[in-house]
C-alpha positions as CSV (number, residue, x, y, z in Angstrom):
1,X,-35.1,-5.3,-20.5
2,X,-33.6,-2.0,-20.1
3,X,-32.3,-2.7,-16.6
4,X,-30.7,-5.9,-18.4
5,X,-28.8,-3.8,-21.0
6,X,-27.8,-1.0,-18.5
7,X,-26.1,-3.2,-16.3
8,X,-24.5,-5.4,-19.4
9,X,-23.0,-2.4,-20.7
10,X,-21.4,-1.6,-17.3
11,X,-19.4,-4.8,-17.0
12,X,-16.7,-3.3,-19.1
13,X,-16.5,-0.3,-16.7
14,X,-16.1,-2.0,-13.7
15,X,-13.9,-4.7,-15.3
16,X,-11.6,-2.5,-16.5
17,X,-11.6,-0.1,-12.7
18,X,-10.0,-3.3,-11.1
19,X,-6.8,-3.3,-10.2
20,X,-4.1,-3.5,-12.5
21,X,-0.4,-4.7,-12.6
22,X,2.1,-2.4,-11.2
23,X,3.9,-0.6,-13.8
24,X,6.2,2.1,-13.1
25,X,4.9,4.7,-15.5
26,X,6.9,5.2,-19.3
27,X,10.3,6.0,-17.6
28,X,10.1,3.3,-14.9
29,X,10.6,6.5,-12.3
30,X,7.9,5.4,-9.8
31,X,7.4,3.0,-6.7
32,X,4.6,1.6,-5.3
33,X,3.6,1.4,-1.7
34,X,1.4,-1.1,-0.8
35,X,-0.5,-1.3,2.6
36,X,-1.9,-3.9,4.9
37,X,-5.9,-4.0,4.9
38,X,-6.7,-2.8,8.6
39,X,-4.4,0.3,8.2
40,X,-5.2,3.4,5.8
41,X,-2.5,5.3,4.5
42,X,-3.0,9.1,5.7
43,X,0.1,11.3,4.9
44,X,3.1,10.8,3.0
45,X,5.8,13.6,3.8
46,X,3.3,15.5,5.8
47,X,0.9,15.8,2.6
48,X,-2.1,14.0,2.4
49,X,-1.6,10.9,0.6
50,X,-2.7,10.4,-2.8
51,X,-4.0,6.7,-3.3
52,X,-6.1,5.1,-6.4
53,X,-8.5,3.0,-5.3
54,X,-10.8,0.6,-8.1
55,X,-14.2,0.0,-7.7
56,X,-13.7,-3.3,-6.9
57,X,-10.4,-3.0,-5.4
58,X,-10.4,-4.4,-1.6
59,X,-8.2,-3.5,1.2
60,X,-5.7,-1.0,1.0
61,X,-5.1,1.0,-1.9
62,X,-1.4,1.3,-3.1
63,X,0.6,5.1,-3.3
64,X,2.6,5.6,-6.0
65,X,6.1,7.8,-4.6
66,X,8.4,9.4,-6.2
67,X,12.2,8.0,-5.2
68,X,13.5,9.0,-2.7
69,X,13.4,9.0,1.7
70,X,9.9,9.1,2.8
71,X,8.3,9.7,5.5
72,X,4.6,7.6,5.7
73,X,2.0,7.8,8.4
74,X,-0.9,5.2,8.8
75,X,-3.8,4.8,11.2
76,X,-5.9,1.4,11.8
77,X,-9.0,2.1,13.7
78,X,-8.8,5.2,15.9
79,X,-5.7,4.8,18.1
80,X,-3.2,2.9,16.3
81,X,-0.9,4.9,14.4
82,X,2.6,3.8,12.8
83,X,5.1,6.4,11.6
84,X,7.8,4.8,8.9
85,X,10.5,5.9,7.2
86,X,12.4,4.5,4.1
87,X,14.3,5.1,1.0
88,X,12.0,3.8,-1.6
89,X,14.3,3.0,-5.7
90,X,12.8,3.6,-8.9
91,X,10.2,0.9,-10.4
92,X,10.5,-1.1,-6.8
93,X,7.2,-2.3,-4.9
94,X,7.5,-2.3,-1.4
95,X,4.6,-4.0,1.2
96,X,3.5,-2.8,5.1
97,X,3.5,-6.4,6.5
98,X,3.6,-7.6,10.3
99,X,6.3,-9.6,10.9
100,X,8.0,-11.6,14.3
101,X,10.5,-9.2,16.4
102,X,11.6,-12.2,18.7
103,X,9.8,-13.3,22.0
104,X,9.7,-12.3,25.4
105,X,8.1,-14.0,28.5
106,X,4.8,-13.3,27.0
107,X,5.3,-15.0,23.6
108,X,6.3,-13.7,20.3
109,X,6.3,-10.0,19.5
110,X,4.8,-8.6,16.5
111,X,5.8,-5.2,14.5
112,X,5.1,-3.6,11.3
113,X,7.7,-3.1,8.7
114,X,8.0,-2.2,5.3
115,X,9.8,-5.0,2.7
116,X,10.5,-4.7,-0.8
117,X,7.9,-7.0,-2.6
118,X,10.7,-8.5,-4.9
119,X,13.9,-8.9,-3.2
120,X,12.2,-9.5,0.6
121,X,14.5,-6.7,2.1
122,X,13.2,-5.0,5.3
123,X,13.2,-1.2,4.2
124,X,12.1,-0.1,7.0
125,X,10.7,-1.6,11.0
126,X,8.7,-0.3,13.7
127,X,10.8,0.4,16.8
């Protein structure tokens, strides 16, 4: 019975820990990065990155930036890294997604880029 009642009074907790809308803090002055599942965000400008991840968030957590150029540095795994830079605006959302680079003889090429999750511009594109 106990166990019953503990765990029905944690619902609320973790309920409320999910992940919540985007909203650009009281002056609308922030953006949001966020990342692809298999690659963790590491440093943003050369400072560790500060992420907010739920308890029952999955994937990647998102960083909120001040505007502004940035600099961000991911890692998948341990050998894949992937350096981008972008301009990021006030109150935007921008996604790492792969996308198509054209093809070659040995099919379609694949890079990462970063697109603004609104307007579908490409901020930013791995060389």
């Amino acid at each position: 019975m106990r166990r019953t009642c503990l765990l029905l009074a944690l619902i609320p907790l973790l309920v409320s820990c999910a992940s919540q809308p985007f909203v650009a803090g009281a002056q609308g002055n922030l953006c949001r990065i966020e990342g692809e599942e298999s690659w963790t965000l590491k440093t943003v400008d050369g400072q560790p990155a500060k992420v907010k991840k739920g308890i029952l968030d999955e994937g990647a957590p998102p960083a909120d930036l001040e505007p502004g150029r940035h600099e961000l540095f991911w890692t998948r795994g341990r050998t894949d890294k992937l350096t981008l830079s972008f301009a990021c605006k006030p109150a935007h959302r921008y996604k790492l997604r792969e996308g198509e680079a054209g093809a070659d003889i040995y099919g379609a090429r694949k890079r990462w880029m970063v697109e603004d999750a609104d307007t579908k511009e490409v901020v930013a594109a791995q060389k």
